[in-house]
N, C-alpha and C positions, 0 to 999 in steps of 0.2 A: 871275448865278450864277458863283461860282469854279468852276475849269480844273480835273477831276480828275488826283488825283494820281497819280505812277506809284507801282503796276505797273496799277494799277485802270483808266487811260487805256491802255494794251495791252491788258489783256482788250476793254474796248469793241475797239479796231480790226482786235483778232480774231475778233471777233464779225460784227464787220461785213464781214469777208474771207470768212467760211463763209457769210451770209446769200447773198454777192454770188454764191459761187458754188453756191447753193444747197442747203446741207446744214446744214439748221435742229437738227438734234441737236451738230454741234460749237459752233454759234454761242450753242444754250445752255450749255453744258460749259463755254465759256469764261466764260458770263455768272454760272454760280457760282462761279469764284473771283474776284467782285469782291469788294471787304470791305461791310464794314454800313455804314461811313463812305460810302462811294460809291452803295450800291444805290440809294438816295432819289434819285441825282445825276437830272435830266433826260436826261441821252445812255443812261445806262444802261437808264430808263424807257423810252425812245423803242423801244430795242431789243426788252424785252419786248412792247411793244406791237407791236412788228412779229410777232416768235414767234407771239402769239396769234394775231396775223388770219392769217396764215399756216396754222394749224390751224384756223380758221373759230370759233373760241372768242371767241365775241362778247360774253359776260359778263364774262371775264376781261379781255377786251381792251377792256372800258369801264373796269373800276375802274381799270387801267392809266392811259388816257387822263386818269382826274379826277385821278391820282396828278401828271401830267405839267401839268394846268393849275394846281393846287396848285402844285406845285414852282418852275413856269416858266411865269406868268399873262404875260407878254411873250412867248412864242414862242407862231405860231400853230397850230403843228402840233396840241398839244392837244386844243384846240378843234375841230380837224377831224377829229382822229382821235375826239373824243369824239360827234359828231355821225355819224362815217362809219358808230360803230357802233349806234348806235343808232336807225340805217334802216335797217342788216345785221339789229337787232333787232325789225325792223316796227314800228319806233315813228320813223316820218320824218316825221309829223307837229313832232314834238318836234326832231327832228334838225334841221328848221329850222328853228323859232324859237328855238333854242339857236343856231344856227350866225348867220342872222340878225342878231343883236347885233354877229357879230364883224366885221363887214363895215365899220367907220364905224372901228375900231380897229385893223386890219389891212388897211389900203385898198390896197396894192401885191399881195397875193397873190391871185393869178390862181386858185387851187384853190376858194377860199371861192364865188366868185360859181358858177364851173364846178361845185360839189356843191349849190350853192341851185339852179343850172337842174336838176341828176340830182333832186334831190326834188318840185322843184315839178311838174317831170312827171310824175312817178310820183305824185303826188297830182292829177293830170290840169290842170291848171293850167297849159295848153299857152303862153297867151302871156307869163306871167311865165315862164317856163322858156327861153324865146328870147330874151328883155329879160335874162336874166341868163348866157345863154351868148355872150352882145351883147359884156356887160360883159369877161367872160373873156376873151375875144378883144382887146378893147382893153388888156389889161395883159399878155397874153402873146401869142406870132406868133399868127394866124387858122389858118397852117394845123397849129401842133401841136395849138390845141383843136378843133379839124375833126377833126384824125386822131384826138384820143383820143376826142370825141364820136360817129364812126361805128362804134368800136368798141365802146361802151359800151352795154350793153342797158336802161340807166335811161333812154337817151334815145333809144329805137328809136320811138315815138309820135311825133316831131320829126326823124326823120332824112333828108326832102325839106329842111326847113330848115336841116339841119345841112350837108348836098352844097351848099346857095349861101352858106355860111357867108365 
């Protein structure tokens, strides 16, 4: 995917200067002066897709997400964001075996195996959920997916496993 161009690559990093410090109305402001030429871009997508989940708008923030696998089928954010939502949506059945596939085509990212353990637990499917927070672990330190696994309530069912992680 081509570099957007300026001034459209300023709006994004101003966008992402207000998300960072928290104030999701300038971050969209900026995201409407990108032109029509850029709004398709994947950075720009990415962004909207943050806004929504931010606002808990989990419809919006899927068509987003397929907009982003469309656009940007090589980057795995997509894919995870498309699957994140649609276990936000109570459909994690589907969010795995959606997300599932990506795992053989995105083998370095540590998030993929880390949201198959958050779903497969939550579909009570306790010891795939620990075979896949296993994986996490081996692709990123043990103790940040510790830290973010005892914080996370998808994987409170697991969380004796998660403290000898």
């Amino acid at each position: 995917m081509h570099p957007l161009d300026y001034p459209d690559r300023h709006f994004v990093r101003a966008a992402e200067g207000w998300l960072e410090l928290g104030d999701s109305a300038e971050a969209a402001r900026e995201l409407r002066l990108v032109s029509r030429e850029g709004a398709g871009h994947p950075d720009v997508l990415e962004l909207h897709w943050r806004l929504h989940a931010l606002k808990g708008q989990w419809d919006d923030a899927l068509s987003v997400a397929e907009e982003v696998t469309s656009a940007a089928p090589d980057r795995a954010s997509g894919w995870i964001h498309r699957s994140y939502c649609l276990h936000e949506l109570k459909r994690t059945r589907e969010a795995w075996d959606l997300l599932l596939d990506k795992v053989r085509v995105f083998p370095k990212e540590s998030i993929i195996p880390y949201n198959l353990a958050c779903y497969a637990c939550q579909m009570g499917e306790l010891t795939a959920a620990k075979d896949w927070l296993r994986k996490a672990a081996k692709l990123r330190s043990r103790d940040e997916i510790r830290s973010m696994a005892l914080g996370d309530p998808d994987l409170d069912a697991i969380s004796d496993f998660v403290k000898t992680l």
